[in-house]
GULOFI-692652 format. One record per residue (C-alpha): residue in three letters; x, y, z. Coordinates in steps of 0.25 Angstrom, whole numbers, padded with zeros to 4 digits, always signed. Each point is the difference from the previous one (the first is absolute). Last residue first. Layout:
N
AlaXYZ...
END
This chain:
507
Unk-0059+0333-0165Unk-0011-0005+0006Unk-0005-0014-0003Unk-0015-0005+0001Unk+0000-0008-0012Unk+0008-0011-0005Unk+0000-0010+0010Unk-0016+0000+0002Unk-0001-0015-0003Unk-0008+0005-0014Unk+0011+0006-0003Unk+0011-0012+0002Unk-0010-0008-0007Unk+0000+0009-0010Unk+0017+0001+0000Unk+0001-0013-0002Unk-0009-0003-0010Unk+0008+0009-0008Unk+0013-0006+0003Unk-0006-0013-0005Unk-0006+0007-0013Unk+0015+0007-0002Unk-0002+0013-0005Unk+0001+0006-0014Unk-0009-0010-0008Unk-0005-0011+0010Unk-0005+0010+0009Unk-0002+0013-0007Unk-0015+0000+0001Unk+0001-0005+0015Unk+0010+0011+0002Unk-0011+0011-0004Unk-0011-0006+0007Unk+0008+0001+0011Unk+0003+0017-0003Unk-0014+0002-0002Unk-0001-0007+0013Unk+0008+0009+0007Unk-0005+0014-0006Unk+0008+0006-0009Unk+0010+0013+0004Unk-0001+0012-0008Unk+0007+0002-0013Unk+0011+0004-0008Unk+0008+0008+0010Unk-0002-0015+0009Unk-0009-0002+0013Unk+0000-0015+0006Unk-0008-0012-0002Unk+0007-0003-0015Unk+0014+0002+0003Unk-0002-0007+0014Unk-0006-0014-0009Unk+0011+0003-0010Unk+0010-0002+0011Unk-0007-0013+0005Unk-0002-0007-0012Unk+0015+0002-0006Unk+0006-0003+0015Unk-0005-0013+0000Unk+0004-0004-0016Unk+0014+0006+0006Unk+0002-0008+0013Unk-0005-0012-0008Unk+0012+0001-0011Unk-0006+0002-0014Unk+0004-0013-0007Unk-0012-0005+0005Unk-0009+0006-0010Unk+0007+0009-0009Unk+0013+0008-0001Unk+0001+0015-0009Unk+0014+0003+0003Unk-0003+0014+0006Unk-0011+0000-0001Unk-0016-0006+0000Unk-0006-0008-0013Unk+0005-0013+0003Unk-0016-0005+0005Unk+0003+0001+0013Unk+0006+0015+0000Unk+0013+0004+0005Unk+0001+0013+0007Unk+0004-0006+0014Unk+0012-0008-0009Unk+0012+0009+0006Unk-0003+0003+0014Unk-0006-0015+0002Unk+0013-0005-0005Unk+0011+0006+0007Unk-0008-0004+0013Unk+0008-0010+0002Unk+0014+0008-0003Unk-0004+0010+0011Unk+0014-0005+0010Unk+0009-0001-0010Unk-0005+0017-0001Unk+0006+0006-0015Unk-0009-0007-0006Unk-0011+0007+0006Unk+0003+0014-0009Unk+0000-0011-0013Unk-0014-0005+0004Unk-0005+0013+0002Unk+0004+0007-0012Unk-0004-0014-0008Unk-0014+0004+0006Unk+0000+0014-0001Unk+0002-0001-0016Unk-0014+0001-0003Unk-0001+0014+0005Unk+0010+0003-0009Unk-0005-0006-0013Unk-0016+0005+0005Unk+0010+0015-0001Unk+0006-0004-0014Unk-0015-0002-0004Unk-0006+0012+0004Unk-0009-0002+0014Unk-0014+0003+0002Unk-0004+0010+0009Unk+0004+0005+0014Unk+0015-0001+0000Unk+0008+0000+0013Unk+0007-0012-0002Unk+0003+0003-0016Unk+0005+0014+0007Unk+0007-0006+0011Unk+0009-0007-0010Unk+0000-0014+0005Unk+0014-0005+0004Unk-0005-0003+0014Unk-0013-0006-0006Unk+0010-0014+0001Unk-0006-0001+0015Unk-0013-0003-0005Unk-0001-0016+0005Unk+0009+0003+0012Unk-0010+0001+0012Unk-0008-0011-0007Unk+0014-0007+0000Unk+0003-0001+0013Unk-0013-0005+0004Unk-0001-0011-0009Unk+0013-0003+0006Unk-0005-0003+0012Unk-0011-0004-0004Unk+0008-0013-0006Unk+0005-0002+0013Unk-0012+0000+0008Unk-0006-0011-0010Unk-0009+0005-0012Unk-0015-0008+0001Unk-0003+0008-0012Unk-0010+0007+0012Unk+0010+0004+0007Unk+0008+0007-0013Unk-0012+0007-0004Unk-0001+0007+0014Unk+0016+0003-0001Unk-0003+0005-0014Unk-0013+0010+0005Unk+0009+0005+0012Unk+0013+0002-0009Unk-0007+0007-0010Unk-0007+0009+0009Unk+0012+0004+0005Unk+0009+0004-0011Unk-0014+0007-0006Unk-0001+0009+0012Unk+0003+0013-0008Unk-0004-0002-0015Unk-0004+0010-0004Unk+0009+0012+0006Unk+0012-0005-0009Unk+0013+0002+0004Unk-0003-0002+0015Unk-0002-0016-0007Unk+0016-0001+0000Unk+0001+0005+0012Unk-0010-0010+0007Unk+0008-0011-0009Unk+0011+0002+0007Unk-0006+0001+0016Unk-0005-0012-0003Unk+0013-0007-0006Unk+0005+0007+0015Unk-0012-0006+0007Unk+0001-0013-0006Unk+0015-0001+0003Unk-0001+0003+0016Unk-0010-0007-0001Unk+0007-0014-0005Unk+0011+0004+0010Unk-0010+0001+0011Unk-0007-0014-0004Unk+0017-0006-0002Unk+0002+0003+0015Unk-0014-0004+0005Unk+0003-0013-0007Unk+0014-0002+0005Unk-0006+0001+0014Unk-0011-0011-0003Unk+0011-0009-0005Unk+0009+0003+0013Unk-0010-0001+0007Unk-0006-0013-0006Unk+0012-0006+0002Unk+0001+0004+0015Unk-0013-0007+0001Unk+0004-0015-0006Unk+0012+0000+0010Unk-0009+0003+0009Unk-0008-0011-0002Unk+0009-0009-0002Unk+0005+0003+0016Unk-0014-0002+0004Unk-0004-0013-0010Unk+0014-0004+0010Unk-0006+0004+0012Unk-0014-0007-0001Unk-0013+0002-0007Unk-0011-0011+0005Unk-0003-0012-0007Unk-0004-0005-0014Unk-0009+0012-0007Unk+0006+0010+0006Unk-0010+0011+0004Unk+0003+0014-0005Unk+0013+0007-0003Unk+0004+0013+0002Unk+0007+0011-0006Unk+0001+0015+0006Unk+0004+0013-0005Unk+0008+0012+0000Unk+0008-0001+0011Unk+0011+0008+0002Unk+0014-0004+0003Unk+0006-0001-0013Unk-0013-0005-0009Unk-0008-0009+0009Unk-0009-0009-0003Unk-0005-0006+0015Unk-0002-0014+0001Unk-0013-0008+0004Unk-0004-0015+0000Unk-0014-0003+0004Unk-0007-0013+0006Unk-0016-0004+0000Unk-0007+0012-0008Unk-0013-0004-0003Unk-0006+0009-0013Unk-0013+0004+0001Unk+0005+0015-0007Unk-0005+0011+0011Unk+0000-0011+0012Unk+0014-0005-0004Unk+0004+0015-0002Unk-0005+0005+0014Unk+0005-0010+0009Unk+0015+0007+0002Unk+0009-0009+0007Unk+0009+0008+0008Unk-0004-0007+0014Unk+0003-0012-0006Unk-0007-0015+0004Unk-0011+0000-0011Unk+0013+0003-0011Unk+0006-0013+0003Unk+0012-0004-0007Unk+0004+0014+0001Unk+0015+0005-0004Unk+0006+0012-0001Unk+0010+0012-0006Unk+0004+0012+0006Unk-0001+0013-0005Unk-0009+0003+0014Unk-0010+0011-0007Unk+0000-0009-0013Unk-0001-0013+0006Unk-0011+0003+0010Unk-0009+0006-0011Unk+0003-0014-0006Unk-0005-0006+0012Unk-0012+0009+0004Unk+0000+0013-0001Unk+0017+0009+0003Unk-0004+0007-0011Unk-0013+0002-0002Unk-0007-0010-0010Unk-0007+0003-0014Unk-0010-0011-0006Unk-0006+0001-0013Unk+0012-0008-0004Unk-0005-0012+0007Unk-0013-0002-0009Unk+0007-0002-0013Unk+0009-0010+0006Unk-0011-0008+0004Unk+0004-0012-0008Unk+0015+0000+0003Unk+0011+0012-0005Unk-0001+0013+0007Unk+0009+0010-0006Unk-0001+0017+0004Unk-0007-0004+0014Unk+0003+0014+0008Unk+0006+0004+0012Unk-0001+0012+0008Unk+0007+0012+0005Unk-0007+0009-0010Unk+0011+0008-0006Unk+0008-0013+0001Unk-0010-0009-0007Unk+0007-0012+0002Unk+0001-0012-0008Unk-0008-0013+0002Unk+0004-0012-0008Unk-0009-0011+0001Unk+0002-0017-0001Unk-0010-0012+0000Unk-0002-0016+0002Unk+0015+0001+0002Unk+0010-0012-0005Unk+0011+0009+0005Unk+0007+0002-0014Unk-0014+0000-0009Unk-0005+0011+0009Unk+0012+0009+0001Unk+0001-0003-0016Unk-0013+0006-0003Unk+0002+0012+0011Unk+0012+0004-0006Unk-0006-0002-0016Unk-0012+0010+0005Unk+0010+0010+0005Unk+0010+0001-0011Unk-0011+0001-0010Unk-0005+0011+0006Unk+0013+0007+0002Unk+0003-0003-0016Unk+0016+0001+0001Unk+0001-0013-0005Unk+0013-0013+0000Unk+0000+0005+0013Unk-0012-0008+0006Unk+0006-0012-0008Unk+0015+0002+0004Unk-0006+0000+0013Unk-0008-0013-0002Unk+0009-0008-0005Unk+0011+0004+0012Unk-0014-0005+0009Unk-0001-0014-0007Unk+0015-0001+0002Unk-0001+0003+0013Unk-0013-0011+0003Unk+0008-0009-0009Unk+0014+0001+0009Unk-0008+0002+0014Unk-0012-0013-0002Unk+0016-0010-0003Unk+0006+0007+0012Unk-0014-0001+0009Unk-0002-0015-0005Unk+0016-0003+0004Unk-0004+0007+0014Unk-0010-0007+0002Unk+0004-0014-0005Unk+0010+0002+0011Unk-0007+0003+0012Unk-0011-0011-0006Unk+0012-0010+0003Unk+0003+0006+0013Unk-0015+0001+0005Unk-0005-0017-0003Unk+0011-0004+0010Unk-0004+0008+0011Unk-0016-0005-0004Unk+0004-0010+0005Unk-0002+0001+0015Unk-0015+0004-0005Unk-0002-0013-0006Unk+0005-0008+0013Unk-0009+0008+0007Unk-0013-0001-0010Unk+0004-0016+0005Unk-0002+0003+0013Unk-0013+0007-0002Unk-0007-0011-0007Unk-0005-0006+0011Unk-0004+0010+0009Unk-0009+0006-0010Unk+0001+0009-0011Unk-0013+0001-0010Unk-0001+0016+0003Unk+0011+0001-0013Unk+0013+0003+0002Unk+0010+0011-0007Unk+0013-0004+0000Unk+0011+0011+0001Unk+0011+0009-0005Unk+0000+0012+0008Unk+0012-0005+0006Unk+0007-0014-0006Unk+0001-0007+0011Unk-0015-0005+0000Unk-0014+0009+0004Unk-0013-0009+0001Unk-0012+0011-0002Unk-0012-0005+0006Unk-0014+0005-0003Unk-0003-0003-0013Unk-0016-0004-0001Unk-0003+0013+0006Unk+0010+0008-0008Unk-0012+0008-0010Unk-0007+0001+0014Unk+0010+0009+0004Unk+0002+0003+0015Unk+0010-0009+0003Unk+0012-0007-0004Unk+0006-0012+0008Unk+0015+0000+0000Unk+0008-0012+0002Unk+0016+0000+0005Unk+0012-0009-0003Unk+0015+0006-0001Unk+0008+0012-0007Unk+0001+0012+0007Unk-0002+0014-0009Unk-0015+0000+0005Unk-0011+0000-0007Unk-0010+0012-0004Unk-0012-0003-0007Unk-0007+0012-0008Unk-0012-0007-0002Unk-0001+0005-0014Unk+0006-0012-0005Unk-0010-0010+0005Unk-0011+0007-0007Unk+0004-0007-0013Unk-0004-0015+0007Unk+0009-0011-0001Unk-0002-0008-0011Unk+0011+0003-0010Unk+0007-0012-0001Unk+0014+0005+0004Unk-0006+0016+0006Unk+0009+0011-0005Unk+0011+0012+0002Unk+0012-0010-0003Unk+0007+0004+0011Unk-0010-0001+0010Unk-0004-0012-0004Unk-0016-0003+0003Unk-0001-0016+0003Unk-0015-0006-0002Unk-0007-0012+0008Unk-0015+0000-0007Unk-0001-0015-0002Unk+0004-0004+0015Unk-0002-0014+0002Unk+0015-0001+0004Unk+0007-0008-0010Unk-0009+0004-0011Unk+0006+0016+0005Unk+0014-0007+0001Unk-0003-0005-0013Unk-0004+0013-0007Unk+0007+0010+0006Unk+0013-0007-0005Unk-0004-0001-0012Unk-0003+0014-0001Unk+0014+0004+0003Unk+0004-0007-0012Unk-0012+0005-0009Unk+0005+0014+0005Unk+0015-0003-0006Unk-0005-0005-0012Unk-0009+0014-0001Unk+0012+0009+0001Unk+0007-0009-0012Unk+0015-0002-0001Unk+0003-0015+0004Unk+0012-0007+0000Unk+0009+0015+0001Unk+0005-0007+0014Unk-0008+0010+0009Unk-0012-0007-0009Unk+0004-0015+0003Unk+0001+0005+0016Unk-0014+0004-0002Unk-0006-0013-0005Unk+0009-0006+0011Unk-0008+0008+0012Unk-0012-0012-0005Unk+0010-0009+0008Unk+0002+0009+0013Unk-0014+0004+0000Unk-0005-0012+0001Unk+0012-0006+0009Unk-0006+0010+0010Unk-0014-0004-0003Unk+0003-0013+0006Unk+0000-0012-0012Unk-0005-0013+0005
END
């Protein structure tokens, strides 16, 4: 007959075979320690016997009651013998004795099936459990190395990824997809601060009542994440009803149970700027080591977030110059004050509804403000004129284009936009200028322009005539679509109208 000690020590070989390199698999290591359970529990009447491993972080078989680890047991450092009975939570009531070995907070969990019989035997199984603690000491630590090395690699993607664009929306939402895929999370948020405000705000909340959540605004120093960004420290709940800090409020508002809550400040230098948490993991509770990856995780998304406002004041600083341009260049004829604006509002809004990236408006953008910088070497007399112009001043005029594009040139850093300034007068059909382009040949960025500048010429006063109503002018476009203007493009810019994105701006 075999004790349960010589159990253990015989199904302990499976995990001697994997320190050896025999055997490599996480769930061929449980399987042995299951064994084990499952004949000394056969040997012992007692179906339910369970082990939780501290090192380990889990239950071997799985059958001891979740509750168990929110009851905050304390052991003590000595090793030896000792059986606990919980109390006080009917969840428990069937497992009321803890049995805690050598190895400390490591024990076996005991069904309300014990009897005197069976207790020595559970004896000689807890003095085992000393040999059962080294081997998974070791395993430990050579699962923690091998989880490290992927989970950093795995974060090292991510940042050249969050770098790889300066978009700060898109930053934020691919932060928050991969913080969530990293830690296993049900759900993450970032939260920056509203400084002017002292409070804090959901800009990304990712899970099925995401939508929901960012209609909430905390205080700083509310609730946990408030906690976070008032303190700059970072923490850990694995049971949000036990916290002081836990704010109800959100779970309430959205009908989403919140169970356990990782939370790290962003912080740029020293101050903070924000705060990233993750939601309910979906095997276990967050421990250090999701902790230390965590902020890891967060100081990338600083830095990425940090680069972005950087490059967004930059970008700006551009418009408002190339702005500031094109504002002098249209002082030069009374008429058309406001155009540079309007044009840029109306393609932005055409753009959207194309389904352009933020990228791509970007440089939408960019080139609306510059489409008519060539009208620099416009004599302001053919500018100016009030009737119909003679054919060598239509030939100047229709030279603004190639003046543009060459002026631009001149700028690496314009040389996208190049195209749009220089084709913004082509028509669909090949009948536009300069170099008289059809159909898809015509860069986007132009055939977008084309409708929404003539569009503004048509809606606004001119020496010739008074400004047409809008729909006029809509009807107007829709008779040119397909001949002048892009049909697609065209569409665009109606739906966009009849969406209210086209009216209603001030210049």
């Amino acid at each position: 007959m075999l004790t349960a000690e010589r159990l253990v020590v015989r199904d302990c070989s499976e995990l001697k075979r994997y320190l050896k390199g025999e055997v490599t698999s996480h769930a061929n290591v449980t399987a042995a320690l299951r064994n084990v359970l499952k004949e000394i529990s056969k040997k012992l009447s007692l179906p339910g016997l369970s082990v939780y491993s501290h090192r380990m972080k889990s239950f071997i078989m799985g059958s001891a009651p979740r509750a168990l680890k929110y009851q905050r047991l304390r052991f003590s450092t000595r090793p030896g013998i000792r059986f606990l009975r919980i109390s006080g939570n009917n969840s428990l009531k069937n497992w009321p004795y803890l049995v805690v070995g050598q190895g400390v907070r490591s024990f076996v969990l005991v069904p309300s099936r014990i009897t005197d019989n069976t207790l020595p035997m559970l004896e000689k199984f807890s003095r085992a459990a000393h040999l059962l603690e080294p081997l998974l000491s070791r395993y430990q630590e050579e699962f923690v190395r091998k989880q490290f090395q992927r989970d950093m690699e795995y974060v090292l993607k991510v940042g050249l990824i969050l770098n790889s664009t300066l978009s700060r929306r898109t930053i934020m939402r691919r932060a928050m997809e991969y913080i969530t895929e990293l830690l296993n999370a049900e759900a993450g948020s970032l939260l920056l601060v509203d400084h002017e405000k002292g409070e804090l705000y959901f800009e990304i909340a990712l899970g099925d009542r995401g939508a929901r959540v960012k209609e909430i605004r905390l205080k700083i120093g509310e609730g946990i994440a408030g906690w976070v960004a008032k303190s700059g420290k970072p923490t850990v709940v694995n049971d949000v009803e036990r916290d002081k800090r836990w704010y109800r409020k959100a779970d309430e508002k959205t009908k989403f149970r919140t169970r356990n809550i990782l939370c790290v400040p962003v912080k740029v230098k020293t101050r903070v700027e924000g705060v990233l948490q993750a939601l309910n993991k979906k095997t276990g509770d967050f421990n250090n080591y999701d902790l230390k990856i965590f902020q890891t995780f967060a100081a990338q998304v600083a830095i990425a977030l940090e680069n972005a406002r950087l490059y967004e004041e930059l970008k700006n600083t551009f418009i408002e110059t190339a702005e500031a341009l094109a504002t002098s260049i249209e002082a030069r004829d009374p008429y058309t004050g406001g155009h540079t604006k309007r044009v840029v509002h109306y393609s932005l809004a055409v753009g959207r509804e194309l389904g352009l990236d933020e990228e791509e408006l970007e440089q939408l953008e960019v080139a609306a403000v510059l489409h008519d910088i060539g009208k620099i070497g416009v004599d302001d007399a053919v500018l100016r004129k009030p009737g119909k112009l003679e054919p060598d001043e239509l030939a100047q005029m229709r030279r603004h284009p190639e003046i543009g594009a060459d002026i631009l040139s001149k700028v690496e850093a314009l040389k996208d936009i190049i195209p749009a300034v220089l084709h913004h007068q082509e028509a669909y059909n090949g009948s536009g200028y300069p170099m008289g382009l059809s159909n898809d040949d015509i860069p986007l960025f132009a055939r977008i322009i084309a409708v929404v500048d003539t569009f503004d010429a048509m809606t606004t006063d001119r020496p010739y005539r008074k400004a047409l109503p809008h729909e006029v002018a809509l009807d107007e476009l829709k008779r040119c679509s397909g001949s002048q203007f892009d049909p697609q493009v065209v569409d665009a810019f109606i739906r966009a109208y009849e969406k209210g994105m086209i009216t209603g701006l001030k210049v």
